[in-house]
KEFI-633551 format. One record per residue (C-alpha): residue in three letters; x, y, z; residue number from 1. Coordinates in nm, 2 decimals, always signed. Example, Ala and Ser with C-alpha at 12.3 -4.5 7.8 and 13.67 -1.06 7.14 Angstrom:
2
   residuo        x        y        z   num
       Ala    +1.23    -0.45    +0.78     1
       Ser    +1.37    -0.11    +0.71     2
//
This chain:
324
   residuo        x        y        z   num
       Unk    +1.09    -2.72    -3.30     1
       Unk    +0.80    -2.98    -3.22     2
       Unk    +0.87    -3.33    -3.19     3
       Unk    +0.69    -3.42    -3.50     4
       Unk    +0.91    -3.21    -3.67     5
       Unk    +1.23    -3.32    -3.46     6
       Unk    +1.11    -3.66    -3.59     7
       Unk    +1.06    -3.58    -3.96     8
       Unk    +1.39    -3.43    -3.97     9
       Unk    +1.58    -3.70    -3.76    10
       Unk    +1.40    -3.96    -4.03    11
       Unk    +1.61    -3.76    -4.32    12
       Unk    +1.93    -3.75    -4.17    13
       Unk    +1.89    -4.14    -4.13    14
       Unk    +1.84    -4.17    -4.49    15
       Unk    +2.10    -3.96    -4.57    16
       Unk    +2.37    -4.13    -4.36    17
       Unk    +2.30    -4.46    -4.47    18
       Unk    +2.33    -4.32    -4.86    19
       Unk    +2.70    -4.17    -4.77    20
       Unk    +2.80    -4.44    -4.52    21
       Unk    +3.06    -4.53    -4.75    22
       Unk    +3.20    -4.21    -4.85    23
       Unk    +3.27    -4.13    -4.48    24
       Unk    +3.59    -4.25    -4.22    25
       Unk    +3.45    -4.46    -3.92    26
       Unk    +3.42    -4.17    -3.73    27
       Unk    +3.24    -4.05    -3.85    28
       Unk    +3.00    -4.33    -3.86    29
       Unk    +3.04    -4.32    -3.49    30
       Unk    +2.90    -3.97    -3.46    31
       Unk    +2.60    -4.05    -3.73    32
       Unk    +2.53    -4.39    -3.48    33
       Unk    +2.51    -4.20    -3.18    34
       Unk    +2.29    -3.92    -3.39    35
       Unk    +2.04    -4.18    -3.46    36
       Unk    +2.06    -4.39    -3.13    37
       Unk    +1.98    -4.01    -2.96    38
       Unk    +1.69    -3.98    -3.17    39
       Unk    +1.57    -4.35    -3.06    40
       Unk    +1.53    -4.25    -2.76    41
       Unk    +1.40    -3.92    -2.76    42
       Unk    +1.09    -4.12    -2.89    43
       Unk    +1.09    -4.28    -2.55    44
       Unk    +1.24    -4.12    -2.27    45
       Unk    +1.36    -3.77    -2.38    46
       Unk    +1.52    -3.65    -2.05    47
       Unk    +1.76    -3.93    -2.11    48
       Unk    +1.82    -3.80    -2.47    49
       Unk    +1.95    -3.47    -2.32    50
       Unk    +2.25    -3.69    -2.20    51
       Unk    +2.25    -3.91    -2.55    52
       Unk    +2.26    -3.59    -2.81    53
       Unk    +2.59    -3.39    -2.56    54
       Unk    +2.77    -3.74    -2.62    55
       Unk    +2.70    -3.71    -2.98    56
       Unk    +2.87    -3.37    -2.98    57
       Unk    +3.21    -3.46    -2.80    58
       Unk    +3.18    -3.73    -3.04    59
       Unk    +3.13    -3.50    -3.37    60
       Unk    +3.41    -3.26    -3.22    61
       Unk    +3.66    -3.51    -3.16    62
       Unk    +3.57    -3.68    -3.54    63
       Unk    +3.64    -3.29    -3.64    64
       Unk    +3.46    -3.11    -3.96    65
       Unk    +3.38    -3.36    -4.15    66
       Unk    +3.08    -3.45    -3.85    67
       Unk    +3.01    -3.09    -3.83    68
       Unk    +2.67    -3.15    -4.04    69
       Unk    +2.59    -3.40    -3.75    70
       Unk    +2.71    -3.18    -3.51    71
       Unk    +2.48    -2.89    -3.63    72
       Unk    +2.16    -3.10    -3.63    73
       Unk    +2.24    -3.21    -3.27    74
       Unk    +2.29    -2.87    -3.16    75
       Unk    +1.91    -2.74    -3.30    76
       Unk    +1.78    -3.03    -3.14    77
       Unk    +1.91    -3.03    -2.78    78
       Unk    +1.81    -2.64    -2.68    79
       Unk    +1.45    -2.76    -2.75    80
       Unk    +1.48    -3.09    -2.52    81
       Unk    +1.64    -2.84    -2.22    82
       Unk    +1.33    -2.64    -2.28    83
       Unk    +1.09    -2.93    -2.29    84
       Unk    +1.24    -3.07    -1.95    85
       Unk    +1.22    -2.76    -1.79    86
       Unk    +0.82    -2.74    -1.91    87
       Unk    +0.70    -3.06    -1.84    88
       Unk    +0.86    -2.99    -1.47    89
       Unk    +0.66    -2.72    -1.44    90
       Unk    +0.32    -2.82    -1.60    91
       Unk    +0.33    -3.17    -1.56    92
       Unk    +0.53    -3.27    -1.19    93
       Unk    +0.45    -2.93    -1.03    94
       Unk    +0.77    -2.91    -0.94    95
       Unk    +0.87    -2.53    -0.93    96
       Unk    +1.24    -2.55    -0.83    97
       Unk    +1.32    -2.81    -1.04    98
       Unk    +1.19    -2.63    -1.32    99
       Unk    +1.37    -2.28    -1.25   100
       Unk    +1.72    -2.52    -1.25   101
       Unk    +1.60    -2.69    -1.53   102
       Unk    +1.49    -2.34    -1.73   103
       Unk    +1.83    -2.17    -1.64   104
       Unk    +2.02    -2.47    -1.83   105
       Unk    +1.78    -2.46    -2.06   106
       Unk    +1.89    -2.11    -2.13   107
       Unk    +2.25    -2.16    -2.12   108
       Unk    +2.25    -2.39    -2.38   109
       Unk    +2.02    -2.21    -2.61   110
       Unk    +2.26    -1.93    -2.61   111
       Unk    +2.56    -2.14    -2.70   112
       Unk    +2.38    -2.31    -3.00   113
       Unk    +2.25    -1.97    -3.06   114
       Unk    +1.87    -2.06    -3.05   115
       Unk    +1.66    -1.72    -2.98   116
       Unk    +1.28    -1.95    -3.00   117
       Unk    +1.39    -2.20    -2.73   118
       Unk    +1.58    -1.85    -2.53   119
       Unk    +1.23    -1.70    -2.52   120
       Unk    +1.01    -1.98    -2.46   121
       Unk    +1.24    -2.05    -2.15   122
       Unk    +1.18    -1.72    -2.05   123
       Unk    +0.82    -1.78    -2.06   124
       Unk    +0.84    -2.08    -1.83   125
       Unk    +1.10    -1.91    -1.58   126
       Unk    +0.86    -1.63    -1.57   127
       Unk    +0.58    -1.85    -1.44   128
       Unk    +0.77    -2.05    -1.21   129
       Unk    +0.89    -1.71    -1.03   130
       Unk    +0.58    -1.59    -1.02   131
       Unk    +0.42    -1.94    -0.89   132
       Unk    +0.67    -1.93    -0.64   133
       Unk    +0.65    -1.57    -0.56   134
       Unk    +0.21    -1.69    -0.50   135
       Unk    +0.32    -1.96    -0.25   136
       Unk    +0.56    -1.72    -0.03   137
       Unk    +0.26    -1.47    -0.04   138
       Unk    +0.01    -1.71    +0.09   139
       Unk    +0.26    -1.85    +0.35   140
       Unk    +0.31    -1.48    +0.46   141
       Unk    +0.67    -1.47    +0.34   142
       Unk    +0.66    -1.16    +0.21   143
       Unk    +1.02    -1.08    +0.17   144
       Unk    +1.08    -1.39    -0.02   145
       Unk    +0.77    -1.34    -0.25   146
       Unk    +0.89    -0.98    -0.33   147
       Unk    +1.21    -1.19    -0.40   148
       Unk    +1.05    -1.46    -0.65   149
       Unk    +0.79    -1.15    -0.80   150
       Unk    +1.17    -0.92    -0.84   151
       Unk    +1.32    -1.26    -1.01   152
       Unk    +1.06    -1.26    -1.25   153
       Unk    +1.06    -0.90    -1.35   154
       Unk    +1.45    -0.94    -1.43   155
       Unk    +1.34    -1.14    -1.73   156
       Unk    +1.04    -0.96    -1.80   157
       Unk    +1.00    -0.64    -1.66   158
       Unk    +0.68    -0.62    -1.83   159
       Unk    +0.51    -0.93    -1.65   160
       Unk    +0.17    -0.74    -1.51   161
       Unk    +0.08    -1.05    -1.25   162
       Unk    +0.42    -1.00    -1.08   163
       Unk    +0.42    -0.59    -1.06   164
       Unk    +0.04    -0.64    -0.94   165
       Unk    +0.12    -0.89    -0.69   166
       Unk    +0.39    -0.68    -0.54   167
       Unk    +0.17    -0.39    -0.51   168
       Unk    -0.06    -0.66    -0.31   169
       Unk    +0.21    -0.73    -0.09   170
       Unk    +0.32    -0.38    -0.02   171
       Unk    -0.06    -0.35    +0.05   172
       Unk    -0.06    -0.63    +0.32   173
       Unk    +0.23    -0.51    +0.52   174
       Unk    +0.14    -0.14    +0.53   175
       Unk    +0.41    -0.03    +0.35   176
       Unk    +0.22    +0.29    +0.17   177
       Unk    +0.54    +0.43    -0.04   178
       Unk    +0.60    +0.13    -0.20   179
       Unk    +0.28    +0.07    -0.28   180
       Unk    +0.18    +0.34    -0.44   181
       Unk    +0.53    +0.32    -0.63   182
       Unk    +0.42    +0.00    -0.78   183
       Unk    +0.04    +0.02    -0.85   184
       Unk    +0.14    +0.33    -1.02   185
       Unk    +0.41    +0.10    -1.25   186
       Unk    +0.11    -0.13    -1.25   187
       Unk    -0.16    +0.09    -1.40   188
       Unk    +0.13    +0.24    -1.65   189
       Unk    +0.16    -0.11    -1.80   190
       Unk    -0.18    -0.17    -1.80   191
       Unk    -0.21    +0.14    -2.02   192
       Unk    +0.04    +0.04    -2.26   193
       Unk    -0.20    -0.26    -2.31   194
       Unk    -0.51    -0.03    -2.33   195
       Unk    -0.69    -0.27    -2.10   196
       Unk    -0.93    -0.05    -1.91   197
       Unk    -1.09    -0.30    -1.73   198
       Unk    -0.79    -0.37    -1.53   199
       Unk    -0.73    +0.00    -1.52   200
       Unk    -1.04    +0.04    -1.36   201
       Unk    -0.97    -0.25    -1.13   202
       Unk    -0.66    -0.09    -1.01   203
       Unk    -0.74    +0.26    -0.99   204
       Unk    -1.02    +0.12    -0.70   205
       Unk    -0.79    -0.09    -0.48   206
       Unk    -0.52    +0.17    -0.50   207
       Unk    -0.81    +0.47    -0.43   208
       Unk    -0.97    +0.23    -0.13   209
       Unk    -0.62    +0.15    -0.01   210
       Unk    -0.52    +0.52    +0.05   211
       Unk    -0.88    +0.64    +0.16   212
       Unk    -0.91    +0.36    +0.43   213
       Unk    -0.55    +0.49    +0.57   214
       Unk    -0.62    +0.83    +0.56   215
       Unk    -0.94    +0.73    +0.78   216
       Unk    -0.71    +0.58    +1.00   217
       Unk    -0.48    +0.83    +1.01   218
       Unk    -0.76    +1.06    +1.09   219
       Unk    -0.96    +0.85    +1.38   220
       Unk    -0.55    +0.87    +1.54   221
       Unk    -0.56    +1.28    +1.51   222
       Unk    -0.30    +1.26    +1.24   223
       Unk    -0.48    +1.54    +1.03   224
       Unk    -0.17    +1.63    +0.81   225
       Unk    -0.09    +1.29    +0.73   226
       Unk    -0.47    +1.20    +0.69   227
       Unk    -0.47    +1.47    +0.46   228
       Unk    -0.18    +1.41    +0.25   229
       Unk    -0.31    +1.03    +0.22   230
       Unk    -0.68    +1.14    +0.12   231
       Unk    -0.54    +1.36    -0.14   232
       Unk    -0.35    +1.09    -0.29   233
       Unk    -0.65    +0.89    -0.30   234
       Unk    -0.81    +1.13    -0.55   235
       Unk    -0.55    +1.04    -0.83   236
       Unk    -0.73    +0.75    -0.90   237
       Unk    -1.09    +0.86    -0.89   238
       Unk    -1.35    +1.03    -0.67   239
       Unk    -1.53    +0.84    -0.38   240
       Unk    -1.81    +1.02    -0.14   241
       Unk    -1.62    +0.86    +0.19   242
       Unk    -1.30    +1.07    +0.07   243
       Unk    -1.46    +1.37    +0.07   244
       Unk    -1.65    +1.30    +0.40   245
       Unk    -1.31    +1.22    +0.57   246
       Unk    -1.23    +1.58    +0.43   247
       Unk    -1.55    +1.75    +0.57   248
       Unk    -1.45    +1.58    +0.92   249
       Unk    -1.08    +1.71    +0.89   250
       Unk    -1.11    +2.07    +0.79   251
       Unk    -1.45    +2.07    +1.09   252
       Unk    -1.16    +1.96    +1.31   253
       Unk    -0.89    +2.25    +1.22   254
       Unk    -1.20    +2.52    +1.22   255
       Unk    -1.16    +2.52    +0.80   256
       Unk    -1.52    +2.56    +0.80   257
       Unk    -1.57    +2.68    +0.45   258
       Unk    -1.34    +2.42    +0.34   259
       Unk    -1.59    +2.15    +0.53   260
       Unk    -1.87    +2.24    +0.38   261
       Unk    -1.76    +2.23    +0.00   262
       Unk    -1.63    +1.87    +0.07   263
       Unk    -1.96    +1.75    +0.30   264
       Unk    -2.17    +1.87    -0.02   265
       Unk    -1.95    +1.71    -0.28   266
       Unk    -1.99    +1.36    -0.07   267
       Unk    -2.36    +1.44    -0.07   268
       Unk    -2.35    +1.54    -0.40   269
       Unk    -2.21    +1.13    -0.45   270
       Unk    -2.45    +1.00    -0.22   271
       Unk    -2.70    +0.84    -0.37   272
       Unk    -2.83    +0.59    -0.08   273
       Unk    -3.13    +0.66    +0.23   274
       Unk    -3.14    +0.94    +0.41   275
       Unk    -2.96    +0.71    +0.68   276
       Unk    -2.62    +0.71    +0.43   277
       Unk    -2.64    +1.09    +0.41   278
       Unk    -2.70    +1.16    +0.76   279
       Unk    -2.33    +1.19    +0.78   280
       Unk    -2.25    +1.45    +0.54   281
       Unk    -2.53    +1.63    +0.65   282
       Unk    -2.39    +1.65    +1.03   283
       Unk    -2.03    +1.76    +0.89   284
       Unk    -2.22    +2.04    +0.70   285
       Unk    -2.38    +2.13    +0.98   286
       Unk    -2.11    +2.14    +1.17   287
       Unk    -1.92    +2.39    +0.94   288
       Unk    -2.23    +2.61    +0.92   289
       Unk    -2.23    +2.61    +1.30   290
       Unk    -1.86    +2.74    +1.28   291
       Unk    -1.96    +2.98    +1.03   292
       Unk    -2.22    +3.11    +1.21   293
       Unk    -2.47    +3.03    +0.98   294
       Unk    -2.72    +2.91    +1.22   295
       Unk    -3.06    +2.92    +1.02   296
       Unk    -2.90    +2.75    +0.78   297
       Unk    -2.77    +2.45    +0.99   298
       Unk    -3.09    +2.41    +1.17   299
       Unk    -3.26    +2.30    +0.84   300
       Unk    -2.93    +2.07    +0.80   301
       Unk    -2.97    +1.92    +1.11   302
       Unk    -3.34    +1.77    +1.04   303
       Unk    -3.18    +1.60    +0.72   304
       Unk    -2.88    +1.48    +1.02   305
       Unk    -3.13    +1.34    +1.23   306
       Unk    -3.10    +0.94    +1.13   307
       Unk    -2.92    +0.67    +1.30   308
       Unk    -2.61    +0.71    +1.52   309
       Unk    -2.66    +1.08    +1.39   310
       Unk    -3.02    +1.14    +1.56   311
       Unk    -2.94    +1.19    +1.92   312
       Unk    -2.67    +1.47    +1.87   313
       Unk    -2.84    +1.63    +1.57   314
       Unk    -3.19    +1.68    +1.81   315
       Unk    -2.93    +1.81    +2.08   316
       Unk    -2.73    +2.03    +1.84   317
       Unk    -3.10    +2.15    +1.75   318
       Unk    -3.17    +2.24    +2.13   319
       Unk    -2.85    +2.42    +2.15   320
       Unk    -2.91    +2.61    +1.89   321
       Unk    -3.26    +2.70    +1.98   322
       Unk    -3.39    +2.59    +1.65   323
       Unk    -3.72    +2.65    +1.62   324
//
């Protein structure tokens, strides 16, 4: 309920009172003051309102049924006020912590006066405020308290994107491959639900450059299984021409030449840059032709190798191989 409506409505029970005032016990008079005197000051300070329209309660409970129509138009109004204090600390003072106390009150009295719009609005703000939080743990490299915050959030929403996306950011950060792929897979799943391919597409790269640059790693430390196993994840979320050149190099190094040479041509195949850029793939497929013993074949591969940190050993791969 807005407060032009809160307003409008306070303005008819007024009217109303002061048309029954007679017909009423003192009382209950007391109960229709404190209604109005609430709704002064809700004009002016509604914080201190909060505190105004619970005193007009105990007042209409200990008057007994004949206040419960005051009562009942106190109890619609006061959810919304939790939920506007908990907003404005949020949006207004900044003030994140404040606002998470303020939305879980905010909540418990929305569910006693049984008030599902002010229930999900507070959700709303919660939501944010975890997930503001969650952002200031992550840039102050607290990552166990932002996966905290992010976790807090997803208990009332489990479908909050930004949270599941900032996790898989995290998980990112600290090297922690499982759980990353765990969650940027949750992530993509709800981005699907949504039918927003752009993010889709968004994801699918980060989650595709995160395992092909480990699998590099994994492959400069010798770690050709686990290289492997990384790189092949990689391809869930789309090709990339420096996957398949990681492969070329792998299956060169474990003498699975045939296997080399398929995976230097499909990063070939990719390549569209100078012949600088394909100088690699072309040295990998010479390689595996070497180790095939197709040595015509990789002479005429090595003159397409011969560019940039590739020229020197393609000319003395040449020599070796008494191209002519």
């Amino acid at each position: 309920m807005n407060v032009v409506a809160i307003r409008k409505f306070a303005g008819l029970i007024i009217l109303v009172a002061g048309l029954h005032v007679s017909l009423f016990a003192q009382e209950k008079n007391d109960a229709i003051k404190a209604f109005n005197e609430s709704v002064d000051l809700m004009k002016t300070d509604p914080v201190s309102a909060i505190g105004s329209f619970e005193n007009c309660i105990k007042i209409c409970e200990q008057v007994g049924d004949s206040a419960n129509d005051v009562k009942e138009k106190a109890t619609k109004v006061l959810p919304d006020l939790y939920y506007q204090k908990a907003s404005d600390l949020l949006l207004v003072d900044k003030n994140l912590n404040g606002s998470i106390s303020a939305s879980k009150k905010a909540l418990e009295v929305a569910k006693n006066y049984n008030s599902p719009s002010t229930i999900e609005n507070t959700e709303k703000i919660m939501v944010q405020a975890y997930s503001a939080v969650g952002a200031g743990f992550f840039t102050g490299n607290e990552n166990d308290k932002a996966i905290q915050a992010y976790d807090s959030a997803l208990m009332i929403n489990p479908d909050h994107q930004a949270s599941i996306y900032n996790k898989a950011l995290i998980y990112r950060k600290t090297n922690n491959t499982a759980k990353f792929g765990e969650t940027i897979d949750l992530y993509i799943t709800k981005l699907k639900e949504s039918d927003d391919t752009t993010k889709i597409s968004q994801a699918r790269k980060v989650a595709l450059d995160y395992f092909r640059i480990a699998g590099g790693k994994a492959n400069q430390a010798n770690k050709l299984a686990e290289a492997l196993g990384l790189l092949n994840t990689s391809l869930k979320y789309g090709t990339d021409k420096g996957v398949y050149y990681q492969f070329a190099n792998i299956y060169n190094k474990q003498k699975k030449f045939t296997e080399a040479a398929e995976n230097a041509q499909k990063g070939l195949d990719l390549e569209t840059g100078t012949p600088e850029d394909k100088a690699r793939f072309y040295w990998e497929l010479a390689t595996a032709q070497v180790g095939k013993g197709e040595t015509t074949a990789a002479c005429e591969t090595l003159k397409n190798a011969s560019y940039g940190p590739f020229l020197a050993p393609s000319k003395a791969q040449r020599t070796n191989l008494k191209c002519k």
